[in-house]
C-alpha positions in Angstrom: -17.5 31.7 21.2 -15.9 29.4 23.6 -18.9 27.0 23.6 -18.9 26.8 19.6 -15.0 26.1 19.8 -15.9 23.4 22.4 -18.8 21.7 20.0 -16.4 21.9 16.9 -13.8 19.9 18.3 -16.2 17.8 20.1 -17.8 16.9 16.6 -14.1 16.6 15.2 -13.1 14.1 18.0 -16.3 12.2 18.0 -15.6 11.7 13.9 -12.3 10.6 14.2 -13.1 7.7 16.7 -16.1 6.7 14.8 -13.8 6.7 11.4 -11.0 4.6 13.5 -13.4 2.3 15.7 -15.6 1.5 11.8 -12.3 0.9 9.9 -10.9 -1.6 12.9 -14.2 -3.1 13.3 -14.8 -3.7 9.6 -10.8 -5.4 9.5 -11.6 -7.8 12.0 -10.4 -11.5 11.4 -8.7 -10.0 7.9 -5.6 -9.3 9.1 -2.9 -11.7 9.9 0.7 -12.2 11.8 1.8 -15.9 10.9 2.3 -17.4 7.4 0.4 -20.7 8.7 -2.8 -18.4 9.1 -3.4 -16.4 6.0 -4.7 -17.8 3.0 -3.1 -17.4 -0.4 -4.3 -14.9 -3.1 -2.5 -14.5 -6.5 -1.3 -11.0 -5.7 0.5 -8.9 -2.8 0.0 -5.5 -2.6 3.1 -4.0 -0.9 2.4 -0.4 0.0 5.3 2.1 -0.6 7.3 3.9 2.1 10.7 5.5 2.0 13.6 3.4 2.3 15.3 5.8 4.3 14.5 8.2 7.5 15.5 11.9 7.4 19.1 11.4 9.3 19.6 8.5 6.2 19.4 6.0 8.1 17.3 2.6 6.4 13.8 3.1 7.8 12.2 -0.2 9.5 8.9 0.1 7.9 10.4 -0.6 4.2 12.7 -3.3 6.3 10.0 -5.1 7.4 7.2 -5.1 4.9 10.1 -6.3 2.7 10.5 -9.6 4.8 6.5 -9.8 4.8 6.8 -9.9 1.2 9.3 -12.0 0.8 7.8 -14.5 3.4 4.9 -14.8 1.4 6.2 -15.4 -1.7 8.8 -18.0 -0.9 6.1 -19.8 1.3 3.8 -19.8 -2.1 0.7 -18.2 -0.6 1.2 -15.3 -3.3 2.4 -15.9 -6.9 3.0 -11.9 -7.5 4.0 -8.8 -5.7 2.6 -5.6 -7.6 4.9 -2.7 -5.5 2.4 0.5 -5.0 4.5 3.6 -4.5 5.2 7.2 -4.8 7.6 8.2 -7.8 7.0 12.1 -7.7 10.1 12.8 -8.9 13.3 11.4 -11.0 15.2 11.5 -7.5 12.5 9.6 -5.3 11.2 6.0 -6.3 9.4 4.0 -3.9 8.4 1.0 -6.0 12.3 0.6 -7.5 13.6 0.8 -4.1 11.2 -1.9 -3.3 11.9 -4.1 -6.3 15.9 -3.8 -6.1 15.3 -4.9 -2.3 13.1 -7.9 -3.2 15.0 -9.1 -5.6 18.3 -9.1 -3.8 16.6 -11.3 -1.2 15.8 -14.0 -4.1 12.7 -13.0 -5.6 12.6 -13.4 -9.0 12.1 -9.9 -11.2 9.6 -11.9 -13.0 7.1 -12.1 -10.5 7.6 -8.3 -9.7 5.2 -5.8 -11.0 5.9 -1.5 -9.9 3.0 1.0 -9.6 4.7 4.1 -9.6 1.1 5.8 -9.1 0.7 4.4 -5.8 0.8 8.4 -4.0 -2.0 7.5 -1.5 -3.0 3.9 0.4 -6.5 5.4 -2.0 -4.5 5.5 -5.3 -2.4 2.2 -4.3 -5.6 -0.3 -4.0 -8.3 1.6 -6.7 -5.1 1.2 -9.1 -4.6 -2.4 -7.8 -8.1 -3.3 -9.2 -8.7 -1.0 -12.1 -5.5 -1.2 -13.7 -3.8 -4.3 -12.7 -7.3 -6.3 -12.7 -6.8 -7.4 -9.2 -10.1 -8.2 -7.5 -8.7 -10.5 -4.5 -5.1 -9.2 -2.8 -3.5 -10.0 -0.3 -2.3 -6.0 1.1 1.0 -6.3 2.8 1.8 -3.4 5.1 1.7 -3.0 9.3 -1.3 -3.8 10.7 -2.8 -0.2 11.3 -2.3 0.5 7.6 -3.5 -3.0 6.6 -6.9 -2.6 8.3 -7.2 1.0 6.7 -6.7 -0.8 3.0 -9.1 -3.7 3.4 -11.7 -0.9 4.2 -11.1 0.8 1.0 -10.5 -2.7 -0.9 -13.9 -3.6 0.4 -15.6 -0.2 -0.5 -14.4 -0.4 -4.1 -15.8 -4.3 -4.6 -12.8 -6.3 -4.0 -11.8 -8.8 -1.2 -8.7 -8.1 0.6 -6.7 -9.7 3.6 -3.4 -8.4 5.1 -0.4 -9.9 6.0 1.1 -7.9 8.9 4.7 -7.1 8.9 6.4 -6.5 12.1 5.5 -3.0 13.6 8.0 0.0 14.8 7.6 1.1 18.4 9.0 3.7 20.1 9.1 7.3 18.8 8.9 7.0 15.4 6.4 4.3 15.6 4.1 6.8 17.4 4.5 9.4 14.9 3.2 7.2 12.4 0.4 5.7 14.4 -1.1 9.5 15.1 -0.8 10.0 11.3 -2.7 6.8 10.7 -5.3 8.1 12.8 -6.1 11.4 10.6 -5.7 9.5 7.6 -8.5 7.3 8.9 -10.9 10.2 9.1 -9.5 10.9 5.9 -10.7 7.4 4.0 -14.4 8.8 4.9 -14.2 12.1 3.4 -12.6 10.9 0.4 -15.5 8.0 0.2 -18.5 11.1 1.2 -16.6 12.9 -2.1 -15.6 10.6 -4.1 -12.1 11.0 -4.5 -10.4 9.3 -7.4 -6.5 8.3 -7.8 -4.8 11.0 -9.3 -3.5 8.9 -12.4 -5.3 6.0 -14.1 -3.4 4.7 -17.1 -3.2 1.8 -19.8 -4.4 -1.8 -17.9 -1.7 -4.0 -17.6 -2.2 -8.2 -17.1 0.1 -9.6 -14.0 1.2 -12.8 -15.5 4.0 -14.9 -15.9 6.4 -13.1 -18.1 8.9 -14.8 -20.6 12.0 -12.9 -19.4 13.3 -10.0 -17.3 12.8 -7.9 -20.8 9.3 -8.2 -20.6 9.2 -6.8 -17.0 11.5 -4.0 -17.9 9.1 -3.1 -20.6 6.6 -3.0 -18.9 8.1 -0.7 -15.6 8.9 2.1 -18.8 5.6 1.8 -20.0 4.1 2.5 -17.0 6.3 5.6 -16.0 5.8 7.2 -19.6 2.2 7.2 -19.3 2.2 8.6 -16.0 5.2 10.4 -15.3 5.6 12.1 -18.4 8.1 14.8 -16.6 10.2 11.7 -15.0 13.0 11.8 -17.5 13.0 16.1 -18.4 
């Protein structure tokens, strides 16, 4: 009994360095800490978090993929930021959290685009491609979660790099890190069984819109063909 225990968690170890050494490996050269570096792609993919920590305090991951973002944008080597986010309920919205933030710093609503659909890093770049017609991105998260989208950008026919916003360290940052880790093991089962993105919806064109009108139209649109139950 002892000796199966022992070669179950062996095999579950050995998978979850091979997942984490492939998905590393296969990032290589594609991620990127300076603006001078990375090259420019019409689209950023900002992957969701929570604005806030559980004690309500403004959590530094949405902080600093924020200024990533924004960086990007105002040094023109992206021309639009499609927000991928969770918006499970009427009470929790990732992506308008994201926009209201980006567009107090001074970017334009017009260039802003909000996946409310965005409930995995899976659903966030097969979305990216099938319904927003993205095929290059540029993903803008911290570097561990950057290499972990590329993978998937990669496995699902697109070319992706990632601009790396600053990291969290300490306790918190840890926490996240050993949750990256599973959800790197995770990337391979959902590729062995073909996991989908729980919502598809309507395709929608990122292009220069006329006015702010336009963009709100389109944010409704969105959340009624998803989120049906957003507004009982």
């Amino acid at each position: 009994m002892a000796y199966t225990l022992f070669l179950v968690l062996l095999a579950v170890f050995l998978f979850m360095f091979i997942s984490n050494y492939t998905i590393g490996h296969a990032a290589k050269g594609k991620t990127f800490n300076t603006i001078s570096e990375i090259g420019k792609n019409k689209v950023g993919l900002v992957l969701g978090t929570s604005k806030r920590l559980k004690n309500g305090q403004i959590n530094p991951y949405f902080t600093y993929r924020i200024d990533a973002a924004v960086a990007l944008y105002q040094q023109g080597k992206i021309d639009f930021i499609l927000v991928s986010g969770d918006n499970a309920t009427k009470y929790y919205n990732e992506p308008m959290d994201f926009k209201r933030a980006l567009v107090k710093r001074g970017v334009p609503e017009a260039v802003i685009y909000l996946d409310y659909a965005g409930f995995r890093t899976l659903d966030s770049v097969v979305r990216a491609k099938e319904v927003f017609g993205q095929e290059h991105i540029t993903v803008i998260s911290q570097k561990f979660h950057n290499q972990r989208a590329i993978y998937l950008a990669e496995k699902n026919g697109m070319t992706a790099i990632g601009f790396n916003a600053e990291d969290v360290a300490g306790k918190n940052g840890l926490k996240v890190k050993i949750r990256g880790y599973f959800a790197r093991t995770k990337v391979f089962l959902d590729l062995l069984f073909h996991v989908e993105p729980k919502f598809y919806g309507k395709k929608i064109i990122i292009k220069p819109k006329t006015d702010t009108l336009t963009f709100q139209t389109h944010s409704a649109q969105l959340s009624c063909w998803l989120k049906p139950t957003i507004n009982s």
